[in-house]
N, C-alpha and C positions, 0 to 999 in steps of 0.2 A: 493743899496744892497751891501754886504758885503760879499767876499766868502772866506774861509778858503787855498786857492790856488790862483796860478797865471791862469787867464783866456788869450786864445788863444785870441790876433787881429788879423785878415784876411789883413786888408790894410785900408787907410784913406777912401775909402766907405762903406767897409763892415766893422762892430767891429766884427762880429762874436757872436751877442748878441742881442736878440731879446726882448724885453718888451713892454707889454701890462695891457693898468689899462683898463679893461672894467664895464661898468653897467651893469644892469641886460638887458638892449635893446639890450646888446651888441658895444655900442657905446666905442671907444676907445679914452679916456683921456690922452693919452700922446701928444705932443705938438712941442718936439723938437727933435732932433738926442739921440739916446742913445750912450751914450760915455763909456768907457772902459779904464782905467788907473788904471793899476795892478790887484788889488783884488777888484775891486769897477766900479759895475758898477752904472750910472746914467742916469735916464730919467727926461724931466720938464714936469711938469704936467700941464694941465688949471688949473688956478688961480681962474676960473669962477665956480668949479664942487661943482652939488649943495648937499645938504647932503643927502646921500644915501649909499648902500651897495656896494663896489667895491671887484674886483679879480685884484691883480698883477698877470699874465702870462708871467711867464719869460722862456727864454733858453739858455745858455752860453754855450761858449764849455772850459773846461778844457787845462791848456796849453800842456797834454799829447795826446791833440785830442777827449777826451769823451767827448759827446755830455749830459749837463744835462740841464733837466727840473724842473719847479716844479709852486705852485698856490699858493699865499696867498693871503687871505681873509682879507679884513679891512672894515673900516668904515668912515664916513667925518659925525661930529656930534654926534647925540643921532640917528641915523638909524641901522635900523636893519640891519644885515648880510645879503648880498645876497645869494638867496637861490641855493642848487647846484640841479643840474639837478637827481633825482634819477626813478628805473624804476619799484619802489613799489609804494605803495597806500597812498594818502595823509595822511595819518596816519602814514605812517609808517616814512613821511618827516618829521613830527612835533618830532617824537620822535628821526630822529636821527640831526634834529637842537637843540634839546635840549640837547642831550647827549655829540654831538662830542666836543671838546676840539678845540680852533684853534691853527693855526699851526704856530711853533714856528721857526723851522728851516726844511728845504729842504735839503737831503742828496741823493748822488746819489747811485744806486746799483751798488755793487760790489763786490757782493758773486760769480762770476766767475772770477773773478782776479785771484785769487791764483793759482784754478785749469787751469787757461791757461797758469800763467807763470810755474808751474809743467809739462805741456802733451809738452811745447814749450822746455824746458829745456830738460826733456826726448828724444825729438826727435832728438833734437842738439846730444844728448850723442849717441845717436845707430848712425845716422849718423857717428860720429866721429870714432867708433869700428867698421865700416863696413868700412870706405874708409883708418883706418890703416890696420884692415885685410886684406885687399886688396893689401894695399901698401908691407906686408909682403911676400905675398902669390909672387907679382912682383919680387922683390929682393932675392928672394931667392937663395942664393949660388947653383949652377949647380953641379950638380954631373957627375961620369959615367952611374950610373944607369939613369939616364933621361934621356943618349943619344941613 
Protein backbone atom coordinates (compact mmCIF):
# COMPACT_ATOMS: atom_id res chain seq x y z
CA UNK A 1 0.00 0.00 0.00
CA UNK A 2 0.68 3.33 -0.87
CA UNK A 3 0.19 6.42 1.27
CA UNK A 4 0.12 10.07 0.32
CA UNK A 5 2.59 10.91 3.44
CA UNK A 6 5.51 9.87 5.40
CA UNK A 7 4.38 7.04 7.94
CA UNK A 8 5.83 7.00 11.42
CA UNK A 9 8.54 3.74 12.23
CA UNK A 10 8.60 3.03 15.90
CA UNK A 11 11.97 1.03 15.81
CA UNK A 12 13.50 -2.33 13.94
CA UNK A 13 10.48 -4.46 15.96
CA UNK A 14 7.69 -2.38 15.84
CA UNK A 15 7.07 -0.55 12.13
CA UNK A 16 4.27 0.99 13.58
CA UNK A 17 2.03 -0.62 11.06
CA UNK A 18 -0.35 -3.22 11.38
CA UNK A 19 -1.90 -5.46 8.20
CA UNK A 20 -4.13 -7.92 8.02
CA UNK A 21 -5.61 -9.91 4.86
CA UNK A 22 -8.44 -11.97 6.52
CA UNK A 23 -11.19 -14.58 4.97
CA UNK A 24 -14.40 -14.67 5.79
CA UNK A 25 -13.22 -17.54 8.93
CA UNK A 26 -11.29 -14.90 9.83
CA UNK A 27 -8.15 -16.61 9.08
CA UNK A 28 -5.22 -14.20 8.53
CA UNK A 29 -3.17 -14.51 5.29
CA UNK A 30 -0.22 -12.59 5.81
CA UNK A 31 2.88 -14.53 6.07
CA UNK A 32 5.78 -12.28 6.93
CA UNK A 33 6.88 -9.03 8.89
CA UNK A 34 5.08 -5.94 7.52
CA UNK A 35 7.83 -3.65 6.47
CA UNK A 36 7.52 0.24 6.35
CA UNK A 37 10.02 2.24 3.89
CA UNK A 38 8.76 5.84 3.47
CA UNK A 39 5.18 5.95 2.08
CA UNK A 40 4.90 2.11 1.27
CA UNK A 41 4.04 -0.14 3.32
CA UNK A 42 4.33 -4.12 2.69
CA UNK A 43 3.02 -7.34 3.80
CA UNK A 44 3.77 -11.16 1.96
CA UNK A 45 1.00 -12.84 1.50
CA UNK A 46 0.61 -17.05 1.37
CA UNK A 47 1.24 -18.01 -1.99
CA UNK A 48 -1.18 -20.82 -1.19
CA UNK A 49 -4.55 -18.52 -0.57
CA UNK A 50 -7.28 -20.08 -2.31
CA UNK A 51 -9.72 -18.11 -4.34
CA UNK A 52 -12.02 -16.39 -2.19
CA UNK A 53 -13.27 -13.01 -0.84
CA UNK A 54 -10.52 -11.16 1.32
CA UNK A 55 -10.44 -7.72 3.61
CA UNK A 56 -6.89 -5.79 3.94
CA UNK A 57 -7.11 -4.46 7.57
CA UNK A 58 -4.59 -2.00 7.87
CA UNK A 59 -3.39 0.74 10.44
CA UNK A 60 -0.43 3.13 10.02
CA UNK A 61 0.42 5.84 12.05
CA UNK A 62 1.15 9.18 10.17
CA UNK A 63 4.74 10.59 10.66
CA UNK A 64 2.84 13.63 12.64
CA UNK A 65 1.67 10.84 15.16
CA UNK A 66 -2.34 10.23 13.67
CA UNK A 67 -3.04 7.07 14.05
CA UNK A 68 -5.12 5.93 10.74
CA UNK A 69 -7.10 3.14 9.70
CA UNK A 70 -9.04 1.74 6.97
CA UNK A 71 -10.57 -1.89 5.11
CA UNK A 72 -10.14 -2.89 1.61
CA UNK A 73 -12.06 -5.37 0.09
CA UNK A 74 -10.61 -7.57 -2.74
CA UNK A 75 -10.75 -10.75 -4.33
CA UNK A 76 -8.33 -13.91 -5.54
CA UNK A 77 -10.10 -15.21 -8.81
CA UNK A 78 -13.76 -15.09 -9.94
CA UNK A 79 -14.93 -15.03 -5.95
CA UNK A 80 -17.21 -13.13 -4.58
CA UNK A 81 -16.62 -10.32 -2.19
CA UNK A 82 -16.59 -10.99 1.29
CA UNK A 83 -19.60 -10.26 2.96
CA UNK A 84 -19.35 -7.41 5.75
CA UNK A 85 -20.96 -7.96 8.84
CA UNK A 86 -24.31 -5.65 8.76
CA UNK A 87 -27.14 -5.56 11.62
CA UNK A 88 -30.25 -5.38 9.22
CA UNK A 89 -32.06 -8.21 7.70
CA UNK A 90 -30.70 -10.46 4.90
CA UNK A 91 -32.33 -8.42 2.53
CA UNK A 92 -31.31 -5.60 3.46
CA UNK A 93 -27.39 -7.32 2.91
CA UNK A 94 -28.07 -8.29 -0.65
CA UNK A 95 -29.13 -4.80 -1.50
CA UNK A 96 -26.51 -3.12 0.14
CA UNK A 97 -23.80 -5.72 -1.66
CA UNK A 98 -25.25 -4.88 -4.56
CA UNK A 99 -25.28 -1.29 -4.27
CA UNK A 100 -21.92 -0.27 -2.37
CA UNK A 101 -19.18 0.73 -4.85
CA UNK A 102 -15.73 -0.75 -3.44
CA UNK A 103 -13.30 1.19 -1.97
CA UNK A 104 -10.87 3.08 -3.77
CA UNK A 105 -8.81 4.84 -1.41
CA UNK A 106 -8.83 5.25 2.62
CA UNK A 107 -8.44 8.78 3.92
CA UNK A 108 -8.17 9.79 7.45
CA UNK A 109 -10.52 12.28 9.29
CA UNK A 110 -9.48 15.53 9.82
CA UNK A 111 -12.37 17.90 10.02
CA UNK A 112 -11.06 18.83 13.65
CA UNK A 113 -7.52 19.90 12.58
CA UNK A 114 -8.30 23.18 11.79
CA UNK A 115 -10.47 23.97 14.74
CA UNK A 116 -7.68 22.73 17.13
CA UNK A 117 -4.86 24.34 15.46
CA UNK A 118 -7.43 27.81 15.72
CA UNK A 119 -8.64 27.14 19.84
CA UNK A 120 -4.46 26.18 20.32
CA UNK A 121 -3.41 29.39 18.48
CA UNK A 122 -6.07 31.32 20.38
CA UNK A 123 -4.80 30.30 23.73
CA UNK A 124 -1.17 30.92 22.85
CA UNK A 125 -2.40 34.53 22.08
CA UNK A 126 -4.35 35.39 25.50
CA UNK A 127 -1.65 33.63 27.19
CA UNK A 128 0.83 35.95 25.68
CA UNK A 129 -1.48 39.47 26.48
CA UNK A 130 -1.95 38.11 29.92
CA UNK A 131 1.67 37.37 31.13
CA UNK A 132 2.79 40.97 28.91
CA UNK A 133 -0.08 42.66 31.08
CA UNK A 134 1.40 41.38 33.59
CA UNK A 135 4.91 42.09 32.86
CA UNK A 136 3.61 45.88 32.42
CA UNK A 137 1.53 46.02 35.40
CA UNK A 138 5.39 44.73 37.29
CA UNK A 139 7.54 47.51 35.63
CA UNK A 140 5.66 50.03 36.05
CA UNK A 141 7.60 53.49 36.91
CA UNK A 142 6.81 54.27 40.73
CA UNK A 143 5.44 57.30 41.62
CA UNK A 144 4.99 59.46 44.83
CA UNK A 145 1.43 58.79 44.85
CA UNK A 146 2.04 54.77 45.24
CA UNK A 147 4.11 55.65 48.19
Amino acid sequence: MTFSGELLVLDSDLTGAVVLVVDESGTDWVTGAVTVVGNTVTAELDPAMPVAGYQVRWQVVSEDGHPISGVIPFTVGDAAPMATASTGSPADDETTAATSAPATDQVADESGGAVRVLLVGLGGAAIAVLVFALLRFLRRPRTTDDL
